[in-house]
C-alpha positions in Angstrom: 245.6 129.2 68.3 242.6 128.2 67.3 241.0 128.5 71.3 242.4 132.2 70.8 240.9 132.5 66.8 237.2 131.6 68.2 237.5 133.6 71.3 238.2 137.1 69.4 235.6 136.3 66.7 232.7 135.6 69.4 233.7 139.1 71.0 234.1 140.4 67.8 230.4 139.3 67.2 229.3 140.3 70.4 230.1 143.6 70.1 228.0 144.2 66.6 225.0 143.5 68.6 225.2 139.3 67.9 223.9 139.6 63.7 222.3 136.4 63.0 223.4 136.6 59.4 227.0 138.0 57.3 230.4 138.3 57.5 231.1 138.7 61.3 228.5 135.4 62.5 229.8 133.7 59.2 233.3 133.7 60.5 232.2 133.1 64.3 230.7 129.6 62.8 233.9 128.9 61.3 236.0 129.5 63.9 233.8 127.8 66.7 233.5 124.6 64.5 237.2 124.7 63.7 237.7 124.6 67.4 235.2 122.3 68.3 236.6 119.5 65.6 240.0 119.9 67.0 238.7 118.9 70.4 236.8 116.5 69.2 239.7 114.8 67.0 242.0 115.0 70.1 239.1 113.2 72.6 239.0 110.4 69.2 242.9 110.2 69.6 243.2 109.5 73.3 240.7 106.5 73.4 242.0 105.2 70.3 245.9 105.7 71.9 244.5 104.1 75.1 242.4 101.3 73.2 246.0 100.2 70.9 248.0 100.0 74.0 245.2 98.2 76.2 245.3 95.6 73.2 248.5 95.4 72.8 249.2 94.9 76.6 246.4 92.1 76.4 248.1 90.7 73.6 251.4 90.3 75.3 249.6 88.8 78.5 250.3 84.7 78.6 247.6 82.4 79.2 247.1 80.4 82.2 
């Protein structure tokens, strides 16, 4: 939803000749940061899931 929100916006942009400044680039901003956080969040959530479960397997392990 939000991949789909910040591709229409940047062809919405396109096609008014790529305005540096108003509404249309405005909302192309938005959407592209929107989209970009998202990713981001879901990149943090992965290494953080993998980093738990890595300590918690090390946790489990016995010692020698």
């Amino acid at each position: 939803m939000l991949k789909q929100a910040a591709i229409d916006s940047d062809k919405i942009w396109k096609t008014a000749g790529r305005p540096r400044h108003g509404h249309l680039f405005d909302k192309r901003q938005k959407c592209r940061l929107l989209y970009r956080r998202r990713i981001r969040e879901g990149q943090r959530t992965e290494t953080e899931r993998y980093t738990n479960d890595l300590h918690e397997e090390l946790l489990k392990k016995k010692p020698y």
